[in-house]
C-alpha positions as a Markdown table, in Angstrom:
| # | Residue | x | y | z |
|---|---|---|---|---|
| 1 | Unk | -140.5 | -88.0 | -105.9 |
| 2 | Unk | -143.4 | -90.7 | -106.5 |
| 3 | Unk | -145.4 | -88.4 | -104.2 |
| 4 | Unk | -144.4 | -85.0 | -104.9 |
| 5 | Unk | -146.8 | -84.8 | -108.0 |
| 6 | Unk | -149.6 | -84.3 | -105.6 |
| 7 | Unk | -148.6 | -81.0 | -104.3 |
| 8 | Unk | -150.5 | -79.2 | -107.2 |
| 9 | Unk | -153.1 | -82.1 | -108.3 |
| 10 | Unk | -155.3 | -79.5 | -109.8 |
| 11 | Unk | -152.0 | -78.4 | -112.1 |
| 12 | Unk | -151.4 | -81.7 | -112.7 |
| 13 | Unk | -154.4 | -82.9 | -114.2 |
| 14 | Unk | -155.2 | -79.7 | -116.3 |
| 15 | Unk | -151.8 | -79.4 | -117.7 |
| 16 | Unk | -150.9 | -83.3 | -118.0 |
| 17 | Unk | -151.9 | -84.3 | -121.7 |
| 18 | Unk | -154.3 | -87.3 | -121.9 |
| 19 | Unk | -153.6 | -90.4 | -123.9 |
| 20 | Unk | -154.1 | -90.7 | -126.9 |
| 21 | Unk | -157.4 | -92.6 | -128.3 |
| 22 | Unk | -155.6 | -95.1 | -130.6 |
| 23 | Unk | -154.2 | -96.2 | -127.4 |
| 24 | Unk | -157.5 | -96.0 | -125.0 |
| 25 | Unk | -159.4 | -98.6 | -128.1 |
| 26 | Unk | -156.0 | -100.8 | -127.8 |
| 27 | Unk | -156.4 | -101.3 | -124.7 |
| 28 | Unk | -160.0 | -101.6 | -124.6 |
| 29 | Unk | -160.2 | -104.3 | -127.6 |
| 30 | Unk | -157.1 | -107.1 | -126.1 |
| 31 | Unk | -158.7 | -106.7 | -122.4 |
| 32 | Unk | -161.2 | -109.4 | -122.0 |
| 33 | Unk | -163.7 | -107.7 | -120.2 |
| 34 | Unk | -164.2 | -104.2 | -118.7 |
| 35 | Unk | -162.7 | -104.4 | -115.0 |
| 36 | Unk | -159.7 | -102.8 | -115.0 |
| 37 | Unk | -157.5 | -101.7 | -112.5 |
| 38 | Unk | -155.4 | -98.4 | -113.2 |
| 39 | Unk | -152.2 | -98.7 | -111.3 |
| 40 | Unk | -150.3 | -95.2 | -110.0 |
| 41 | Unk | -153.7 | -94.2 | -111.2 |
| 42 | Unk | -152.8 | -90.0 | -109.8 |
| 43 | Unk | -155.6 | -87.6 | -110.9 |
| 44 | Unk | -157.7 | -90.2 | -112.9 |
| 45 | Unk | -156.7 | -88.8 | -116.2 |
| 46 | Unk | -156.8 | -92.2 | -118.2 |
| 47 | Unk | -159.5 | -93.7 | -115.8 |
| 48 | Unk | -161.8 | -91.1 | -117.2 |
| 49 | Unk | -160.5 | -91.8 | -120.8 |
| 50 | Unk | -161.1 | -95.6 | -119.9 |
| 51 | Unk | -164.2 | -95.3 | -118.4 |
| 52 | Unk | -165.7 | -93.2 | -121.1 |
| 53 | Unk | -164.7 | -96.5 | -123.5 |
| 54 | Unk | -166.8 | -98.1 | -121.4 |
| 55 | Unk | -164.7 | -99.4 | -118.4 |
| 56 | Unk | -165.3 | -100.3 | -115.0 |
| 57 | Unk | -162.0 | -98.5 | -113.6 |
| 58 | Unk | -160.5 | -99.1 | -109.9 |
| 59 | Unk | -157.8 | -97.0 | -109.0 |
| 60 | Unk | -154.7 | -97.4 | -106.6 |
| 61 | Unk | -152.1 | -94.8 | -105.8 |
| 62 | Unk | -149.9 | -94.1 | -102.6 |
| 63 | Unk | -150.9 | -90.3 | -102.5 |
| 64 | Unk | -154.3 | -89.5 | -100.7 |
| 65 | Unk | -154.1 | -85.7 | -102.3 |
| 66 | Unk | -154.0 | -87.6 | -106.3 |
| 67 | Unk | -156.7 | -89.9 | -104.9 |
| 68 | Unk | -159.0 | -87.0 | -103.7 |
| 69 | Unk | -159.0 | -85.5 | -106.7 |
| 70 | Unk | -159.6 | -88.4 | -109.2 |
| 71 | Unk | -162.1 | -89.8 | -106.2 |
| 72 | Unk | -163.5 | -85.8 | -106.8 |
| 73 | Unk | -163.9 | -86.0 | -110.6 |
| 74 | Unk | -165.6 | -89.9 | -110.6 |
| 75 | Unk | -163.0 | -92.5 | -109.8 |
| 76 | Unk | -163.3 | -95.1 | -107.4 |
| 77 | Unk | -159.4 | -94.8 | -105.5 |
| 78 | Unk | -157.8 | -96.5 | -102.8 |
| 79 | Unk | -154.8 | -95.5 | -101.2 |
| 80 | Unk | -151.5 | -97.8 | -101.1 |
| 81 | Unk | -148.9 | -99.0 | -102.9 |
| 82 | Unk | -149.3 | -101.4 | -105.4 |
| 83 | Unk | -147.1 | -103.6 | -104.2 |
| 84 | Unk | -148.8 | -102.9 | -100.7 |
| 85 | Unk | -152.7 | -103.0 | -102.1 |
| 86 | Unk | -154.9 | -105.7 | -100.8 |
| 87 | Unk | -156.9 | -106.6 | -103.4 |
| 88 | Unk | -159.2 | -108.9 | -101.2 |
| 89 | Unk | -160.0 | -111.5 | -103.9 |
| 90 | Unk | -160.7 | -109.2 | -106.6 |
| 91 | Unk | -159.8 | -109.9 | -110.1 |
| 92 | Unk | -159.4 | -107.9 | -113.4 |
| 93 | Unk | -159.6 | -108.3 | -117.0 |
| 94 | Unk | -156.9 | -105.5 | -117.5 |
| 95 | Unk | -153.8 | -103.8 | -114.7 |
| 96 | Unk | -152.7 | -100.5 | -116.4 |
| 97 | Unk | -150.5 | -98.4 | -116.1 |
| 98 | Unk | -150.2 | -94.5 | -117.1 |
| 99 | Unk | -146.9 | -92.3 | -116.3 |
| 100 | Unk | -146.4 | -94.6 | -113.3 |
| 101 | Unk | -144.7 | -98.0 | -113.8 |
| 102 | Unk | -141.4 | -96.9 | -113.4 |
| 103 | Unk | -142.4 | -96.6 | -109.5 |
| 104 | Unk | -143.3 | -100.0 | -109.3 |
| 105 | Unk | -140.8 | -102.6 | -108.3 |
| 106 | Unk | -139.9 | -104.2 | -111.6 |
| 107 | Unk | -139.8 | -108.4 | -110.1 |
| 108 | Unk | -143.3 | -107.8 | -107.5 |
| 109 | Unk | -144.8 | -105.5 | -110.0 |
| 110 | Unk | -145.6 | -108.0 | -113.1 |
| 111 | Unk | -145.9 | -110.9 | -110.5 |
| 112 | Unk | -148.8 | -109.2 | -108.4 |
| 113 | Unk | -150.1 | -107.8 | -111.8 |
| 114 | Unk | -150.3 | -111.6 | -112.8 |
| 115 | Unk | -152.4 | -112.3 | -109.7 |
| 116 | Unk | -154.9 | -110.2 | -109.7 |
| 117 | Unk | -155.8 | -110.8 | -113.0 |
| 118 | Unk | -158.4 | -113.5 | -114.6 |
| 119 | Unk | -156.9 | -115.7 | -117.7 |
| 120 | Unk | -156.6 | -114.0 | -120.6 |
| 121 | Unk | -156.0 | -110.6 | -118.8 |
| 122 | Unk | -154.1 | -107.7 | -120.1 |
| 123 | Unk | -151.2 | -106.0 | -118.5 |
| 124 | Unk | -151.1 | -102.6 | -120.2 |
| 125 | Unk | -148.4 | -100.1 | -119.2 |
| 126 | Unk | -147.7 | -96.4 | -121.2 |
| 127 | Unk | -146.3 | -93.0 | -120.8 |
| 128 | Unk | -145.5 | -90.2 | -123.6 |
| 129 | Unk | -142.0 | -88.9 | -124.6 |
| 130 | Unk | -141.1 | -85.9 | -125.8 |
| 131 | Unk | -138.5 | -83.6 | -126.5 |
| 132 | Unk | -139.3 | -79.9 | -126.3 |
| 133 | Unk | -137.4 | -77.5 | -128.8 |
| 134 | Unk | -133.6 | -77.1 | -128.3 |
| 135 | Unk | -133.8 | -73.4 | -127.0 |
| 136 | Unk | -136.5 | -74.6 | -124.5 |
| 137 | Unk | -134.7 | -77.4 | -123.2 |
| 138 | Unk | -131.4 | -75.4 | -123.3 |
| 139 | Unk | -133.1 | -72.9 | -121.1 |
| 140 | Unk | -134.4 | -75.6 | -118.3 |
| 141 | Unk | -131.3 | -77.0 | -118.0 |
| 142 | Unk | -129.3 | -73.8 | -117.6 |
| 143 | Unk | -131.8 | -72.8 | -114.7 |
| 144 | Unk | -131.3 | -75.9 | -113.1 |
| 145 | Unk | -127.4 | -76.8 | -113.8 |
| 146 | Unk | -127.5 | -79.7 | -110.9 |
| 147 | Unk | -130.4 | -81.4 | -112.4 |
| 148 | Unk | -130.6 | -84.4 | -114.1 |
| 149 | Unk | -131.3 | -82.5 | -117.2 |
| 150 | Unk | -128.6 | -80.9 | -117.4 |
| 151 | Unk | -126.1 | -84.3 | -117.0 |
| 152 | Unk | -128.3 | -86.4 | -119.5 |
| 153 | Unk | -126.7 | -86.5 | -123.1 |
| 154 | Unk | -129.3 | -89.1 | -124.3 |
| 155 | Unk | -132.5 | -88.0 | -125.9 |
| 156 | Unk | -136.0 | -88.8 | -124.4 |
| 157 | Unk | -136.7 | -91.4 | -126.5 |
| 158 | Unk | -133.2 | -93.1 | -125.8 |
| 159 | Unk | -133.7 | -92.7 | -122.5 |
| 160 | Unk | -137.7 | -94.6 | -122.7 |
| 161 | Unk | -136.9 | -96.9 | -124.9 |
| 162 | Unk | -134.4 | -98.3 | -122.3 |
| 163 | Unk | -136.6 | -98.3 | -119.9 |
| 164 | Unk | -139.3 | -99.5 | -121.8 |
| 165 | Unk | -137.4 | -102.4 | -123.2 |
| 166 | Unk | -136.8 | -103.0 | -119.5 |
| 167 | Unk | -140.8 | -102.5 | -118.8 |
| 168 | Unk | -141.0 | -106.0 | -121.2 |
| 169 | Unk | -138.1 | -107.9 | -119.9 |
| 170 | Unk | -139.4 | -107.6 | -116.6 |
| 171 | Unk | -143.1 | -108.9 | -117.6 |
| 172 | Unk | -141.0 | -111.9 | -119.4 |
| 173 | Unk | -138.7 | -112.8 | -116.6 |
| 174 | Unk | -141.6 | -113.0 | -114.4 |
| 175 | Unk | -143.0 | -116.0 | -116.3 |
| 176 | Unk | -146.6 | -115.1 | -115.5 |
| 177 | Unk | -147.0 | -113.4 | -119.3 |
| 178 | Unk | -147.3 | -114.5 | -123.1 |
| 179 | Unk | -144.8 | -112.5 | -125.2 |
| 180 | Unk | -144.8 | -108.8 | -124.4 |
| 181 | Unk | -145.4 | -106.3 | -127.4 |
| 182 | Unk | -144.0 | -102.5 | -127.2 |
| 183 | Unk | -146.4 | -100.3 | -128.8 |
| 184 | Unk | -146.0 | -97.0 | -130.3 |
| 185 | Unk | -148.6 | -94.2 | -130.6 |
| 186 | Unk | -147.6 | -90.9 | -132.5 |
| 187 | Unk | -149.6 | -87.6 | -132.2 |
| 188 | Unk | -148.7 | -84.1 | -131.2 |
| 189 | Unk | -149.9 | -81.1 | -129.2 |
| 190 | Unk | -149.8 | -77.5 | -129.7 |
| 191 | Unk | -148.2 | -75.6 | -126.8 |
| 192 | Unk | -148.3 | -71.5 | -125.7 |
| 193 | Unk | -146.0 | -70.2 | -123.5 |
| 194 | Unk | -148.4 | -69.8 | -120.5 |
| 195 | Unk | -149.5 | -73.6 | -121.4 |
| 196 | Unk | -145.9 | -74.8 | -121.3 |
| 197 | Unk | -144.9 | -73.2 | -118.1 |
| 198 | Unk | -148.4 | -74.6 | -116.7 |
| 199 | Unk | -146.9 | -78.1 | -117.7 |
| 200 | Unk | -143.3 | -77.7 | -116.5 |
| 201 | Unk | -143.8 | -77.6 | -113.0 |
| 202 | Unk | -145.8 | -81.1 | -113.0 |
| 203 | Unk | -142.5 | -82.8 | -114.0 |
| 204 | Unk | -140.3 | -84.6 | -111.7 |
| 205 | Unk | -137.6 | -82.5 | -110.9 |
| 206 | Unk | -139.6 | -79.4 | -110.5 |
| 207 | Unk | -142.2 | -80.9 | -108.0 |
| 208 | Unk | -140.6 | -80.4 | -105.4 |
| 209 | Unk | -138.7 | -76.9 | -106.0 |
| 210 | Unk | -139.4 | -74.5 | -103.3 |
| 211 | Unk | -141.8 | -71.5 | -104.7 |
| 212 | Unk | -138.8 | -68.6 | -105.5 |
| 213 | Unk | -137.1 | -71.5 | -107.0 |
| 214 | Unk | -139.3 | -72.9 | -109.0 |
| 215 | Unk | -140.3 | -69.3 | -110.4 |
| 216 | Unk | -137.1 | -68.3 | -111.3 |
| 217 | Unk | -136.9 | -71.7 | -113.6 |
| 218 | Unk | -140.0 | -70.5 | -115.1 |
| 219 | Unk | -139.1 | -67.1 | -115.7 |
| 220 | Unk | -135.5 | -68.4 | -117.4 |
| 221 | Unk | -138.0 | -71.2 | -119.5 |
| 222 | Unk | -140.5 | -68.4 | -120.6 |
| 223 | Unk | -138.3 | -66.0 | -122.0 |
| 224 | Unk | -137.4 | -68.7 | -124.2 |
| 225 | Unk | -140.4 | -69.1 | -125.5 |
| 226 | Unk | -140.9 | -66.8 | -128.4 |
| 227 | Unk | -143.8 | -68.1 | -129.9 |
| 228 | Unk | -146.5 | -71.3 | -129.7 |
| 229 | Unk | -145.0 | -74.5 | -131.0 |
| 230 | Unk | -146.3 | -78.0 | -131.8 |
| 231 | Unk | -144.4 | -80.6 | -129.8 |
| 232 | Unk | -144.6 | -84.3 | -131.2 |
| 233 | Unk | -145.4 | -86.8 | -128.9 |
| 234 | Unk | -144.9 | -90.5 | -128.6 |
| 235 | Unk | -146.9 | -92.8 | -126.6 |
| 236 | Unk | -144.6 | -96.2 | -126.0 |
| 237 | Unk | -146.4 | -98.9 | -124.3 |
| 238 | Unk | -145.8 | -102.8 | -123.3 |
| 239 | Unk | -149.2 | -105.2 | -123.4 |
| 240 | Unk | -148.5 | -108.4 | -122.1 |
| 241 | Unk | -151.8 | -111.1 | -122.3 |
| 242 | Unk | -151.8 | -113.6 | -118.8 |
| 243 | Unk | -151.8 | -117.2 | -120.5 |
């Protein structure tokens, strides 16, 4: 599923909300300097927000198709793993992470994180939760009844702030980290039907549908949709300074 989100990287990065800029200052004002590297970095969408802060951003992700695009719209990529990227004795002020930690191996991850970094560096990773409205979520999981939606009884943010708790006990197990902090960045974002169902398919889960599949989910989500609504987000994150 770590590459599937490629398949439509236009979608993706004109559908995919961006961070919010309480976050994008955070992160600018505990890294030391401005060389950061943006791991899982996908179309570039807070590379751009970073760079705009005034950032020097390098970007690594495993899909050549995510690279292209954010390589396309002004970020420097390269292609690998980041548990497989060479950084050939380059070192960063920050290692960041948007939407994509979760894919990286939770002992190698932090550890390789701590390596490429200079002293002092920041180890920043974030995603937004949400919950969309009951009839909305009702409708995705009756579409898809063999989903993972439709077997979860835990909320969103249940379900992050496991994994986010397990983000930070990672960072501290691996030694190579002062105390992690977990973050929390509240904002919303007003949604249309034809904006929703833009988003949908840029989920995991839905990425790799096959096209009469994936329509008839849409088609079951839309009719749900009666009118715009405003769907409250929150941006967790875990910052972790290297010693």
């Amino acid at each position: 599923m770590a590459e599937s989100f490629g398949i439509d990287a236009g979608r993706y990065d004109r559908a995919r909300p961006p961070y919010p800029e309480e976050l994008v200052t955070a992160v600018r004002a505990a890294s030391p300097g401005p060389d950061l590297l943006d791991v899982g970095c996908g179309t570039g969408i807070e590379a751009r927000q970073l760079a705009a802060a005034g950032c020097r951003v390098l970007g690594v992700d495993p899909d050549p198709r995510m690279a292209a695009f954010a390589r396309d719209k002004g970020t420097d990529v390269e292609v690998a793993t980041f548990e497989e990227w060479d950084p050939a004795g380059r070192a960063f002020d920050a290692v960041v992470a948007g939407q994509a930690w979760h894919w990286v191996d939770p002992v190698a991850g932090p550890a390789k994180a701590a390596r490429v970094l200079r002293p002092g560096g920041l180890l920043a990773v974030f995603a937004h939760v949400f919950q969309p409205p009951a009839a909305v979520a009702d409708a995705l999981k009756a579409a898809m009844p063999g989903s993972p939606f439709a077997g979860e009884s835990r909320s969103a943010a249940e379900l992050y702030e496991v994994m986010f708790t397990g983000f930070a006990d990672a960072v501290r197990a691996s030694g190579a980290f002062g105390e992690p902090e977990l973050r929390r960045f509240t904002w919303e974002k007003r949604y249309t039907r034809e904006e929703w169902l833009d988003f949908l398919p840029t989920t995991g889960g839905l990425t790799r549908l096959a096209p009469g599949a994936l329509a008839e989910v849409l088609a079951a989500v839309g009719a749900a949709i009666e009118k715009p609504f405003v769907l409250p987000y929150t941006t967790l994150a875990v910052f972790a300074a290297k010693p």
